[in-house]
C-alpha positions as CSV (number, residue, x, y, z in Angstrom):
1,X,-25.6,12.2,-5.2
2,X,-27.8,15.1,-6.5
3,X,-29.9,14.2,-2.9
4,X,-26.6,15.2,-0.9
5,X,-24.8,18.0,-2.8
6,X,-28.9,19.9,-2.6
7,X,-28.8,19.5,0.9
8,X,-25.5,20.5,1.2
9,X,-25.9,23.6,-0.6
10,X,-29.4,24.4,-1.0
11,X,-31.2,26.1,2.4
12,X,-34.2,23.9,4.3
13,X,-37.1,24.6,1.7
14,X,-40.5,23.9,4.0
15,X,-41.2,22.2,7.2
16,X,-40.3,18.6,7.1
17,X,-38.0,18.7,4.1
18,X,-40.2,16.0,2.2
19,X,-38.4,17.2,-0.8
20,X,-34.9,14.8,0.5
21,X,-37.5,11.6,0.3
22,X,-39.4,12.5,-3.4
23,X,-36.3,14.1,-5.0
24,X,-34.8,10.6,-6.4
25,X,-37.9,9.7,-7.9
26,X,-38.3,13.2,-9.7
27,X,-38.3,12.9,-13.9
28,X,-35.2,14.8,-14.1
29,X,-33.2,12.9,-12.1
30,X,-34.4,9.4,-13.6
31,X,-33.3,10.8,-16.5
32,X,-29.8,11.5,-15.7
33,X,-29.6,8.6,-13.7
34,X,-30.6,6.8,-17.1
35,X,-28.0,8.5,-18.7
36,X,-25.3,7.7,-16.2
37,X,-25.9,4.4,-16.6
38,X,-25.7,4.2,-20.4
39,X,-22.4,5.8,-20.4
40,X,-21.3,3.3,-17.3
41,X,-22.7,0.5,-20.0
42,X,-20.5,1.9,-22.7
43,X,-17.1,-0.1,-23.6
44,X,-14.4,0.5,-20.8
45,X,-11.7,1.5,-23.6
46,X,-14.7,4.3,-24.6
47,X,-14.8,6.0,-21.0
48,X,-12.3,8.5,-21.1
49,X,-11.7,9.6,-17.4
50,X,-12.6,13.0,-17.2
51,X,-10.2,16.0,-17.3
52,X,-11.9,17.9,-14.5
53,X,-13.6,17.2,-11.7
54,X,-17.3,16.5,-12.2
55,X,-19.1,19.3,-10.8
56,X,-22.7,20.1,-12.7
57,X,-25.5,21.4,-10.1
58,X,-25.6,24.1,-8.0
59,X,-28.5,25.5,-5.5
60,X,-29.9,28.5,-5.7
61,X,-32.6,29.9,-2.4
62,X,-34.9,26.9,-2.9
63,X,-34.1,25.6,-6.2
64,X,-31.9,23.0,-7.6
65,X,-30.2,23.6,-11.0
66,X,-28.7,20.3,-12.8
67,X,-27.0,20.2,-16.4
68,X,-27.9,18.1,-18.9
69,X,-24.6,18.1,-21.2
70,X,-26.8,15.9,-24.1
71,X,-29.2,18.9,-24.5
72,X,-27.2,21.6,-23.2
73,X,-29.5,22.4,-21.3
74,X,-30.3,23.1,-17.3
75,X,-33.0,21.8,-15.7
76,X,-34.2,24.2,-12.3
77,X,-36.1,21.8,-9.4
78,X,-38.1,23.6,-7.4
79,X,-37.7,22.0,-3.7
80,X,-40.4,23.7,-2.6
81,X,-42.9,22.1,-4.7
82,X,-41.2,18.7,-3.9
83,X,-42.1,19.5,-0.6
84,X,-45.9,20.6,-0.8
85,X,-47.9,17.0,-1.8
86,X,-48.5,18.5,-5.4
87,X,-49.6,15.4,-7.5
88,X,-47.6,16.4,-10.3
89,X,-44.4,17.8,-8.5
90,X,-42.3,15.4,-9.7
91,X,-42.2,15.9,-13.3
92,X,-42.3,19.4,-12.8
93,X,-39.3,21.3,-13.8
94,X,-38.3,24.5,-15.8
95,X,-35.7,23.9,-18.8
96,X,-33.0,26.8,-19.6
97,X,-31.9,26.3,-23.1
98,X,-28.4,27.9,-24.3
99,X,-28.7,29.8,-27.4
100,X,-25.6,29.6,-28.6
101,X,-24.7,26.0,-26.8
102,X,-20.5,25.8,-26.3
103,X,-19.0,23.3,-28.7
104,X,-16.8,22.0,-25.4
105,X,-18.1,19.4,-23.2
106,X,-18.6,21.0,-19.8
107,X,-17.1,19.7,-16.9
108,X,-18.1,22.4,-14.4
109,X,-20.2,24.3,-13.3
110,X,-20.3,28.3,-11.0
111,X,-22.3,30.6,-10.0
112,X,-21.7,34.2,-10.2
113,X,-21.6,36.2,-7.1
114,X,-24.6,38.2,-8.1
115,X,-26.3,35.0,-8.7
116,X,-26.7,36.3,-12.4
117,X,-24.9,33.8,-14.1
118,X,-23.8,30.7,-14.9
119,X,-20.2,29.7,-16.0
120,X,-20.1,26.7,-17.7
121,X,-16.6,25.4,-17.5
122,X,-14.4,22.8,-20.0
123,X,-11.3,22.3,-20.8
124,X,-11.3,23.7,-24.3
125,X,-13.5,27.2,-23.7
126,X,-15.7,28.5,-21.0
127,X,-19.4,30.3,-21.8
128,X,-21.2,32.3,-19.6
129,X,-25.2,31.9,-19.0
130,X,-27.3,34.5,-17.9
131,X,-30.7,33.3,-16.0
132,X,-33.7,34.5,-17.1
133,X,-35.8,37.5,-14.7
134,X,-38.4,35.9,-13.0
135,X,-42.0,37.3,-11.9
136,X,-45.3,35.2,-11.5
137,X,-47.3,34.3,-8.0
138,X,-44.3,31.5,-7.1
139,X,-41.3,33.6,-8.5
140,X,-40.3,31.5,-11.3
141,X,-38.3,32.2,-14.7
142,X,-40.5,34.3,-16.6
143,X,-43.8,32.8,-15.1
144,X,-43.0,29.4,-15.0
145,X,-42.5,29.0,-18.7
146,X,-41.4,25.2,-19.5
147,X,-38.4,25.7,-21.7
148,X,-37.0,29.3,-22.0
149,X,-33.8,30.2,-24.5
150,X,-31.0,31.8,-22.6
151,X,-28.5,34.7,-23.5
152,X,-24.9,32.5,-23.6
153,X,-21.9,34.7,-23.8
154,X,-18.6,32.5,-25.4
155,X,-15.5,33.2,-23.7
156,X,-12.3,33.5,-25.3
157,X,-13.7,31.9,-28.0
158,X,-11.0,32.8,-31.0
159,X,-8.4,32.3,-28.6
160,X,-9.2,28.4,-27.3
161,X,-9.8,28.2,-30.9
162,X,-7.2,29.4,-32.4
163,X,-4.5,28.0,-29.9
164,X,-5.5,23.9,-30.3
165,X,-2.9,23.3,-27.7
166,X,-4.1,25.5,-24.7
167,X,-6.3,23.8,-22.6
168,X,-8.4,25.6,-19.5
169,X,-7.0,24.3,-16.3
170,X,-8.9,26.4,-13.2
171,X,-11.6,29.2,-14.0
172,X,-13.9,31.5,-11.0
173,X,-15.6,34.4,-10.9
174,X,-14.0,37.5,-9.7
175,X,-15.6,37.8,-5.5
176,X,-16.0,41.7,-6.0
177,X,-20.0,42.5,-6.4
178,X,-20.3,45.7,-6.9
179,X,-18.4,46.2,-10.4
180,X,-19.4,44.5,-13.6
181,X,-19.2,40.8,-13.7
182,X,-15.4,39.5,-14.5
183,X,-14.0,36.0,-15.1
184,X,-10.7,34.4,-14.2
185,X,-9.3,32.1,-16.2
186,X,-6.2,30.1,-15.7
187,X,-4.6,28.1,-19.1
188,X,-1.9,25.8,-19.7
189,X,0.5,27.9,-21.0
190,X,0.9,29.1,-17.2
191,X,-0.9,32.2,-17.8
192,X,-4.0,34.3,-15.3
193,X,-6.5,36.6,-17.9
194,X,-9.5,38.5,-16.3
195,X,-12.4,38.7,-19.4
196,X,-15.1,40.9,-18.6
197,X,-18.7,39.7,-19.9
198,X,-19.1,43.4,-21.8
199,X,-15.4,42.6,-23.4
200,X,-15.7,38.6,-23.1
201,X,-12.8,38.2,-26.3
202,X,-10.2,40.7,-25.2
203,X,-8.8,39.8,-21.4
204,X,-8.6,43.2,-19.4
205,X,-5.7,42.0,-17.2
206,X,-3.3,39.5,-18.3
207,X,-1.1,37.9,-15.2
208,X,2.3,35.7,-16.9
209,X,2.9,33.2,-14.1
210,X,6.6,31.9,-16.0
211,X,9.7,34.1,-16.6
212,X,10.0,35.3,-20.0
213,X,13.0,32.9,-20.7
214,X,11.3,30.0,-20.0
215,X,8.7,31.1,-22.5
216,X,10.8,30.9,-24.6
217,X,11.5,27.5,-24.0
218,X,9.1,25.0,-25.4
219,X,8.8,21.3,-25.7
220,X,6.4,19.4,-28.5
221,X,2.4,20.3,-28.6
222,X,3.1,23.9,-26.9
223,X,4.2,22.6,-23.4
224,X,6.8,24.1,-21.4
225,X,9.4,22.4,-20.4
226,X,8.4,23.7,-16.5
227,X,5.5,21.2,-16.4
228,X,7.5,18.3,-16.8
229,X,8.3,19.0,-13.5
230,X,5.5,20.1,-12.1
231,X,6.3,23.9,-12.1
232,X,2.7,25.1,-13.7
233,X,-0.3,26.3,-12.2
234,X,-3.2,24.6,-11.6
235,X,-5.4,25.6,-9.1
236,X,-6.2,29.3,-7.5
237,X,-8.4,30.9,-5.2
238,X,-9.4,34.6,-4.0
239,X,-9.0,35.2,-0.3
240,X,-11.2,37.9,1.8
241,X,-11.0,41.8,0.6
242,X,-7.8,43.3,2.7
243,X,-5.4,46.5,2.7
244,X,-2.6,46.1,0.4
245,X,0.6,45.4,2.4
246,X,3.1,48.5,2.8
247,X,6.0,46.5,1.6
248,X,3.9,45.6,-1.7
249,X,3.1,49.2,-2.6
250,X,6.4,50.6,-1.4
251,X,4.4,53.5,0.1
252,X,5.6,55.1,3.3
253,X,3.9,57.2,6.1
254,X,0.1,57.5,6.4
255,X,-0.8,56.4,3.1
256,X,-4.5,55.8,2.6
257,X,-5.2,52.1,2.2
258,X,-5.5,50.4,-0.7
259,X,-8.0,47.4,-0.8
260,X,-7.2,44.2,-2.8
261,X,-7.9,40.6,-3.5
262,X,-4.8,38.4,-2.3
263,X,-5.1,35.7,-4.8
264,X,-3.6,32.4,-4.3
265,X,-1.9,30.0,-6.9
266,X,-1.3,26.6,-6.5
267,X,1.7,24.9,-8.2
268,X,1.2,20.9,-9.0
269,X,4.6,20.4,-7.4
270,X,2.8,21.7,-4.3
271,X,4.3,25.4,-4.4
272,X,1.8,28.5,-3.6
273,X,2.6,32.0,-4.9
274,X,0.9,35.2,-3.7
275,X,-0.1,38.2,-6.1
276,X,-2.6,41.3,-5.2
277,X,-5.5,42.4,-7.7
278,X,-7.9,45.3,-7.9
279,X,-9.7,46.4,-10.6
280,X,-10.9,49.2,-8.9
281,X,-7.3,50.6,-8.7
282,X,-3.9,50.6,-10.8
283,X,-1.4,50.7,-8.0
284,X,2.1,49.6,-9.0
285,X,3.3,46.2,-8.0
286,X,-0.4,45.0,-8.0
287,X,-0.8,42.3,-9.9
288,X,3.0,41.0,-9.2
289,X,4.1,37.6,-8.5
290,X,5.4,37.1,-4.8
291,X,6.7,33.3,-4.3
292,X,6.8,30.9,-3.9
293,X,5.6,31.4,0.3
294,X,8.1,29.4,2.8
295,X,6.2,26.9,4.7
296,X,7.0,25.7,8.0
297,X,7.9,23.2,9.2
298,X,9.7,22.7,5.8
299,X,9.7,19.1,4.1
300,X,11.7,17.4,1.6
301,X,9.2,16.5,-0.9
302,X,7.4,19.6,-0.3
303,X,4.2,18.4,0.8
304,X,3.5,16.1,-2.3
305,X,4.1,16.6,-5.8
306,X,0.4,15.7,-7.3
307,X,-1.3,19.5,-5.7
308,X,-4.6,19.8,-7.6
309,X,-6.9,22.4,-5.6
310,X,-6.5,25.0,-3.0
311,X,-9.3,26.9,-1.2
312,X,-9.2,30.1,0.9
313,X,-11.6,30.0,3.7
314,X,-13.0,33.6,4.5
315,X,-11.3,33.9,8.2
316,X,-8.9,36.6,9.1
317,X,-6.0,35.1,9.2
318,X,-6.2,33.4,5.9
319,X,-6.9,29.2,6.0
320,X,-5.4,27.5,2.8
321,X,-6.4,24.3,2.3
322,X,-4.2,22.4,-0.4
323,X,-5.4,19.5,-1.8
324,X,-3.4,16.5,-3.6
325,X,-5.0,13.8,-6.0
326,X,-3.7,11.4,-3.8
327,X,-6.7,12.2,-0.9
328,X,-4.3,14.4,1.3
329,X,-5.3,17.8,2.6
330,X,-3.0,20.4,4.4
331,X,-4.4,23.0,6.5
332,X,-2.0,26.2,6.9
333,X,-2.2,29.4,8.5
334,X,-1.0,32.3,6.6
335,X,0.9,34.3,8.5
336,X,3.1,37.2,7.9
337,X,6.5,37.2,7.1
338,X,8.8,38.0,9.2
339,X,12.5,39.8,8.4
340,X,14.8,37.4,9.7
341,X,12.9,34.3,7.6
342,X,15.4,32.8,5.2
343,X,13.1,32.5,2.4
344,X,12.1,35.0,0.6
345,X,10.4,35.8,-2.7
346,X,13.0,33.7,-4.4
347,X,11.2,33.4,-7.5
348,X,9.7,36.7,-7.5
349,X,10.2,38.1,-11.1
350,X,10.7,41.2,-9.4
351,X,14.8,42.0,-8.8
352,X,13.5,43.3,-5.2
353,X,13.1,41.0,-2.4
354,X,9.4,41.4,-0.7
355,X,8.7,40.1,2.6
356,X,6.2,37.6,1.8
357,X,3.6,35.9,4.3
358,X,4.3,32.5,5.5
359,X,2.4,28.9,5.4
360,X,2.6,26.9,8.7
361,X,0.9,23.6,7.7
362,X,-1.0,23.5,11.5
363,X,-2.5,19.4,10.3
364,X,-2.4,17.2,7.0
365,X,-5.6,14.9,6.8
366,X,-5.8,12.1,4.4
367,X,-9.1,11.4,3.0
368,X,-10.5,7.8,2.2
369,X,-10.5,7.5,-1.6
370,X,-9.1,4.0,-1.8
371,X,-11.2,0.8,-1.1
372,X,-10.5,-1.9,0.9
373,X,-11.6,-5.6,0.0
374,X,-12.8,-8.4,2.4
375,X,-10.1,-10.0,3.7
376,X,-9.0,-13.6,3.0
377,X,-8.5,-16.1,5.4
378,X,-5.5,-15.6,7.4
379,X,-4.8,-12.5,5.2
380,X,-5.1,-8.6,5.9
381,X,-7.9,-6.3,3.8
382,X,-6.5,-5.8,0.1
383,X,-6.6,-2.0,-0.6
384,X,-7.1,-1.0,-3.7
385,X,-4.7,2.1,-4.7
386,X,-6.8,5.2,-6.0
387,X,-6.5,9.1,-6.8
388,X,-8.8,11.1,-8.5
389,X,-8.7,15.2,-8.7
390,X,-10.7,16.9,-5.9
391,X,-12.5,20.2,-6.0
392,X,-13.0,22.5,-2.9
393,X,-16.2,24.1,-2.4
394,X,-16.6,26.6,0.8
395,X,-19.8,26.1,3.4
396,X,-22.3,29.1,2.4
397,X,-23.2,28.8,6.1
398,X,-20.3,28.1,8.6
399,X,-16.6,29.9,7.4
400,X,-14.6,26.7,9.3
401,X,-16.0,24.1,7.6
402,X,-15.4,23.5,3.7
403,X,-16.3,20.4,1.2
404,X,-14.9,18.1,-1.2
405,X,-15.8,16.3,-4.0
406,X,-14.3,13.8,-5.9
407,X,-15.1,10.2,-7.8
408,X,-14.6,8.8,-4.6
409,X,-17.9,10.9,-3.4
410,X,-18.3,13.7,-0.9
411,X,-16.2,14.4,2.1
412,X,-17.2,17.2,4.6
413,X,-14.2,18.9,7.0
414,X,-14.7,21.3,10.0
415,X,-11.6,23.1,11.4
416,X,-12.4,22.9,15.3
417,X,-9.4,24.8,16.7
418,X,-10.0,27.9,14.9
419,X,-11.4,29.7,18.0
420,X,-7.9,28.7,19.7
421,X,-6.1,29.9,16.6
422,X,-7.6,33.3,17.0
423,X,-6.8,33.2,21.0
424,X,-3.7,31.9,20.5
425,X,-2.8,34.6,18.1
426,X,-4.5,37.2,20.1
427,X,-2.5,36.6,23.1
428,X,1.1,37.5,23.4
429,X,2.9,34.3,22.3
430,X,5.8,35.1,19.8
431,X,6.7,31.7,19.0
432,X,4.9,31.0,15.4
433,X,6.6,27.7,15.3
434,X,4.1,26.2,18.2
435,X,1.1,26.1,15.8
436,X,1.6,23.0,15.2
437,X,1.0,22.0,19.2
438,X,-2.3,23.2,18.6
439,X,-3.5,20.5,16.4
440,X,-2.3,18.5,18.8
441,X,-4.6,19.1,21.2
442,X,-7.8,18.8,18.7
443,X,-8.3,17.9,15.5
444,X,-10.7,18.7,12.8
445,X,-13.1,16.2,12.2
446,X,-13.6,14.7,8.9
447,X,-17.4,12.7,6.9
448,X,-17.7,10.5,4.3
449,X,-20.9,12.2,3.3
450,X,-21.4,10.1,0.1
451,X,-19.5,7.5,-1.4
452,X,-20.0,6.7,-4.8
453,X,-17.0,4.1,-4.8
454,X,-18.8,0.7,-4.8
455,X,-21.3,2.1,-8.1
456,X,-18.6,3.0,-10.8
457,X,-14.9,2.6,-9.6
458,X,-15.1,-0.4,-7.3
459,X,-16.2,-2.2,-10.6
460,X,-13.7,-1.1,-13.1
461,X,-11.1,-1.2,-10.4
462,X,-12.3,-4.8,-9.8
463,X,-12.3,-5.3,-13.7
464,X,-8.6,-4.1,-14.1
465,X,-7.9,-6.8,-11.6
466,X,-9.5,-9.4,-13.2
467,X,-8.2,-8.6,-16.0
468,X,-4.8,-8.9,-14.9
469,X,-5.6,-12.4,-13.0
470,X,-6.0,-14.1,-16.6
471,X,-3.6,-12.8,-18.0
472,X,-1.1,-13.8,-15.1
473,X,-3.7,-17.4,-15.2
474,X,-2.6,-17.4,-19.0
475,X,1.2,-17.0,-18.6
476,X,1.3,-20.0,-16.1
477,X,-0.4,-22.3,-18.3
478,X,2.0,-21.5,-20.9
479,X,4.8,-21.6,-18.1
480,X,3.3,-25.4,-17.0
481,X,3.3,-26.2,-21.1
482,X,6.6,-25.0,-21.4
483,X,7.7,-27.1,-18.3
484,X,6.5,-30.1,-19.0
485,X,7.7,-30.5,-22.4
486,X,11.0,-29.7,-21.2
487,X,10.5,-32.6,-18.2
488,X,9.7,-35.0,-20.8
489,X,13.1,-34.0,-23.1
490,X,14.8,-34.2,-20.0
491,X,13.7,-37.6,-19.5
492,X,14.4,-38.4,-23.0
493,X,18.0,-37.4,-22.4
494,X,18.5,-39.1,-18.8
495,X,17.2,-42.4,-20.7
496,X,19.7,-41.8,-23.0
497,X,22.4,-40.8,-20.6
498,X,21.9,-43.6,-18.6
499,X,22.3,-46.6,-21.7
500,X,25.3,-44.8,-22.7
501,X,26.8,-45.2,-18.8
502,X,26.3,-48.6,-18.6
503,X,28.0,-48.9,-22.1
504,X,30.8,-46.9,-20.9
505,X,30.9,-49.2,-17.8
506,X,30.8,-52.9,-19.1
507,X,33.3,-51.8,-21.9
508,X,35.4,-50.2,-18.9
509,X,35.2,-53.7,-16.7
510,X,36.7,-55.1,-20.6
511,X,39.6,-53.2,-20.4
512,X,40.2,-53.3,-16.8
513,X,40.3,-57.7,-16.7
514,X,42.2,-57.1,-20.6
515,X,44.7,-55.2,-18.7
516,X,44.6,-57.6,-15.6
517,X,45.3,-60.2,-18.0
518,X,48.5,-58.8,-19.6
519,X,49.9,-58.2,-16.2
520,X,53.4,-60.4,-15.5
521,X,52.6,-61.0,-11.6
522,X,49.6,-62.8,-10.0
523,X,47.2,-60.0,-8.2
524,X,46.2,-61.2,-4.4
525,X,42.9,-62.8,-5.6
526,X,44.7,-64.6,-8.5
527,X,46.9,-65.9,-5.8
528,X,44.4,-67.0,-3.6
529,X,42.2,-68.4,-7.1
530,X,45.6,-70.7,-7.7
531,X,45.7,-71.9,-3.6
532,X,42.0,-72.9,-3.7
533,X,42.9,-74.4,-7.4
534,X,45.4,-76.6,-5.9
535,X,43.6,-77.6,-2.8
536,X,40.6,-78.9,-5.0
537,X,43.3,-80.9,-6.6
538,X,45.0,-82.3,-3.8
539,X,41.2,-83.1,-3.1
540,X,40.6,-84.6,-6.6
541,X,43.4,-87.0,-6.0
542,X,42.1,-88.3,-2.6
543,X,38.7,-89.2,-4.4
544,X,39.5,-90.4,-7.3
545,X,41.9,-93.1,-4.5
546,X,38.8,-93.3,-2.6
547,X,36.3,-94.3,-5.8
548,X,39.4,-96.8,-6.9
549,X,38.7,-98.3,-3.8
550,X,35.1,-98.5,-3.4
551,X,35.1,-99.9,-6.9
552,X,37.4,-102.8,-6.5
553,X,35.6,-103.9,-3.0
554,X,32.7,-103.4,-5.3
555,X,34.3,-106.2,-8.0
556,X,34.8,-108.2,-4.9
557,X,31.8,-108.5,-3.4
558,X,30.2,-109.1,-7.1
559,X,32.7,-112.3,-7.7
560,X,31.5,-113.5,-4.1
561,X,27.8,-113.4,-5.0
562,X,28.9,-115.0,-8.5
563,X,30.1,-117.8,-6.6
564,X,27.7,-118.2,-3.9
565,X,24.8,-118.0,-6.7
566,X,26.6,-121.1,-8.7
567,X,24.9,-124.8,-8.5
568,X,28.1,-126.4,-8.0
569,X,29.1,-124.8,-5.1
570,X,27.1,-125.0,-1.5
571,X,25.1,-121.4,-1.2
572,X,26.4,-119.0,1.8
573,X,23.3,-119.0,4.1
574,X,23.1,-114.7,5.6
575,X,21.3,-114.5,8.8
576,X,18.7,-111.4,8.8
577,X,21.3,-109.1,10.8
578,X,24.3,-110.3,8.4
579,X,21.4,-109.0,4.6
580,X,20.9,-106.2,6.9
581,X,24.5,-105.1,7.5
582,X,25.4,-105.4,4.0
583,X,22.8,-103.4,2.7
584,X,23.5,-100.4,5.3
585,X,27.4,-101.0,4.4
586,X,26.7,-100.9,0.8
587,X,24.0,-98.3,1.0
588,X,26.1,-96.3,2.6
589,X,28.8,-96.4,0.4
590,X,26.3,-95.4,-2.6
591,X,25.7,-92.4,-1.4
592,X,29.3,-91.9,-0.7
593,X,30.3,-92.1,-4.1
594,X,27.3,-89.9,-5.5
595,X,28.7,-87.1,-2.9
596,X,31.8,-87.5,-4.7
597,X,30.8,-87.7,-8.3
598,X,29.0,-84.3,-7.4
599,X,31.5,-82.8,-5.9
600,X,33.5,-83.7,-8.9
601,X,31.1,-82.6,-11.6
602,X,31.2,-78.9,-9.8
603,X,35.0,-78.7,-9.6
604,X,34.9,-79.3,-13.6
605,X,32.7,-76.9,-13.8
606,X,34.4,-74.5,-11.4
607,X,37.4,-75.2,-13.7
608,X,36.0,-74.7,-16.7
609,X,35.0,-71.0,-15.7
């Protein structure tokens, strides 16, 4: 990352640029690379996100300044070196020391506009550093000197000290050069104060941002109740040096021009009021709150409610870009107001209505900050939902094109269609409203520079997830658990259920032949029981004839062979076919009779059922 943002801001330093390819593996950097990942190693519940945007280097000509918040210290690269085949140009490197170091952690860092100091920004104070002179045969800090102790100049130190609650939200230097230097600070408590670094304790303008009521009106730990709906502060920016609108200084006639700042102010819920400074002059109304500016074409949710940075680029008319944590970024043309517009200065704390300038959002782009997974089979890509706070940074170079940085990395953005803005407004076209046919017709174009996604968030993002996976994993097991010990009670009780029906069942067929049984008429099957009854004896009757007589031709035929058998008497001679007739005839009727003793024998029983 240090690679990128010094070639982004830091001019070409020697033919060939070697320093791009040795720069990586330069001591300073392996030591904050060692650093970052000792604090990516640390605990996830011990990484508190940060409450500013990371921004800790800056370039200067040919060298490359990084802070070291462990030592509180700066380290200044020398590109140029890098660049030359020294043998010892990579451990090479010139430390600035603080001398009184700030007790805050420091989130950010800016350059002054004289290139004289340092600001070195937290949420809980702000110090300024001043650099050292330089002289020698290469120009460095004192003569190359290794480590060097710096003048640091606290800012508002009783104040952030003595008001726990306050925290620092947006600081910059003040753009004018030719006065003394001058801070601007922005703090919670809704509230602009301009320290200069010969007064650095006692603000020398102070800007209230909130009506005095609602001042008055606070919640628990110092907090308004305005930002619990988003109606703070919490971004600003300075646009180019202009004459002071007539309307604003309620002059009239050929009044000699006044020449101010117009300073912007961001609201988180996405509103942007307008106010005029100087400290070169102490016109009334400068200084005034004018807002918050109409924008066209209106929406309902006001362009987002999570605004976190706006930037002025230096182009006549004004560019703002607004920026939201979400990854969106609105491009409007400020424009002036015109009388017939319907809104107007309705919160201006002034009792006066002002004619105010007007934002038309001309294009909205929507920067990649989320990731996107490889897709399962069958499935679409799994994004991953992220937002981080982004910070704008102007090109030193080219006034169209602006940066951002972010966790998500570095995204660069041109504005093509300036040069039509300019001949569009040049020409005489009335019709504001058509601005937005212009971005139409080209668009600005947008790079991922660097993406530092996959290092840091894609892994913690990922982590969250798993996390979440077992626990879900955990609550089914107890959900499969819990089911199947109810399946097997359930099975239990349909065991049970089921003995007690057929229980319920036999003892009902009881009752039902009991009360079949008490009943004074024959049912139909009784009826038809007693018919087949009688029929088997009627049947009965016929056998029982039929066995009489089988039994007495039986007695017969025994007395015959009794007397054919006896001496006295001459034997009866049988031919063959008379023995075999008898026995058929007598065989026959055997199994006559056993047909009918069975028959018998089930009728009893049949009867006996």
């Amino acid at each position: 990352m240090a690679a990128a943002a010094a070639a982004a801001a830091v001019p070409a330093a020697g033919p060939g640029e070697h320093w791009r390819k040795e720069l990586p593996n330069h001591a300073v950097i392996c030591r904050l690379r060692e650093q970052a990942a000792e604090a990516e190693a640390a605990p996830e519940d011990q990484r508190a996100r940060p409450a500013l945007p990371w921004d800790l280097m800056f370039g200067l000509g040919s060298e490359l300044f990084l802070w070291d918040g462990e030592r509180s210290a700066f380290y200044a690269l020398s590109l140029r070196s890098l660049g030359g085949g020294e043998h010892d140009s990579l451990g090479r490197y010139q430390t600035l020391l603080c001398i009184n170091p700030p007790f805050f952690e420091v989130y950010q860092t800016s350059l002054s506009p004289t290139q004289q100091y340092v600001a070195l920004i937290g949420t809980k104070g702000l110090a300024v550093l001043e650099l050292p002179k330089r002289w020698g045969k290469n120009s460095e800090f004192e003569g190359g000197r290794a480590t060097i102790n710096c003048s640091t100049i606290p800012i508002a130190e009783r104040f952030f000290t003595s008001s726990t609650s306050l925290t620092l939200k947006h600081a910059a230097w003040y753009p004018g050069e030719m006065l003394e230097p001058h801070i601007v600070l922005l703090t919670s408590d809704n509230t602009i104060r301009i320290y200069s670094l010969n007064s650095p304790q006692m603000p020398v303008k102070v800007i209230t941002l909130s009506n005095t009521d609602e001042e008055t009106l606070r919640l628990n730990k110092g907090r308004a109740y305005t930002a619990l709906i988003g109606e703070t502060a919490v971004a600003f920016d300075f646009g180019p040096l202009a004459a002071l609108p007539k309307n604003v200084t309620g002059q009239q006639g050929k009044a000699e021009d006044v020449l101010v700042y117009p300073l912007y102010i961001l609201y988180e819920n996405g509103e942007t009021f307008l106010t005029y400074l100087s400290l070169l002059h102490n016109t009334r109304n400068l200084g005034k709150l004018l807002g918050p500016l109409p924008m066209h074409p209106a929406a309902e949710d006001n362009y987002g409610y999570d605004a976190c940075a706006v930037l002025c680029l230096p182009c006549i008319p004004n560019i703002l870009v607004i920026a939201t944590d979400s990854g969106m970024l609105y491009h409007c043309v400020v424009l002036e107001g015109e009388d017939d517009d319907e809104q107007m200065s309705v919160k201006s704390w002034d009792s006066k209505t002002d004619l105010i300038p007007s934002l038309y959002v001309f294009e909205c782009v929507e920067l990649e900050l989320a990731l996107k997974l490889a897709p399962r089979k069958g499935k679409e890509p799994l994004e991953l939902d992220f937002s981080c706070p982004i910070k704008l940074h102007r090109d030193p170079k080219c006034p169209s094109r602006y940066h951002c940085t972010h966790d998500a990395g570095i995204h660069s953005v041109g504005l093509t269609w300036i040069h039509k803005l300019h001949k569009f407004l040049g020409s005489d076209e009335e019709d504001k409203d058509s601005l937005q046919e212009l971005g139409a017709e080209q668009k600005c174009f947008v790079e991922h520079i660097l993406c530092t996604m996959p290092l840091s968030c894609r892994v913690r993002l990922l982590r969250e997830q798993k996390k979440k996976q077992l626990e879900d994993l955990g609550y089914c097991r107890e959900e499969r658990k819990s089911l199947r010990e109810m399946a097997e009670r359930l099975a239990e009780k349909y065991e049970e259920a089921k003995e007690k029906q057929d229980d319920i069942v036999n003892r009902m067929k009881k009752v039902l032949r009991s009360i079949h049984s008490q009943l004074p008429v024959l049912s139909d099957s009784e009826k038809d029981m007693k018919k087949e009854l009688q029929t088997i004896q009627e049947q009965l009757r016929h056998l029982g004839n039929a066995i009489k007589q089988v039994k007495m031709k039986e007695d017969y035929q025994r007395r015959k062979m009794e007397k054919g058998s006896s001496p006295k008497k001459p034997s009866i001679s049988l031919s063959a076919y008379q023995r075999k007739c008898i026995q058929a005839v007598l065989k026959e009727e055997g199994e006559h009779i056993r047909e009918m003793v069975k028959q018998i024998n089930d009728i009893r029983n049949h009867v006996n059922f």
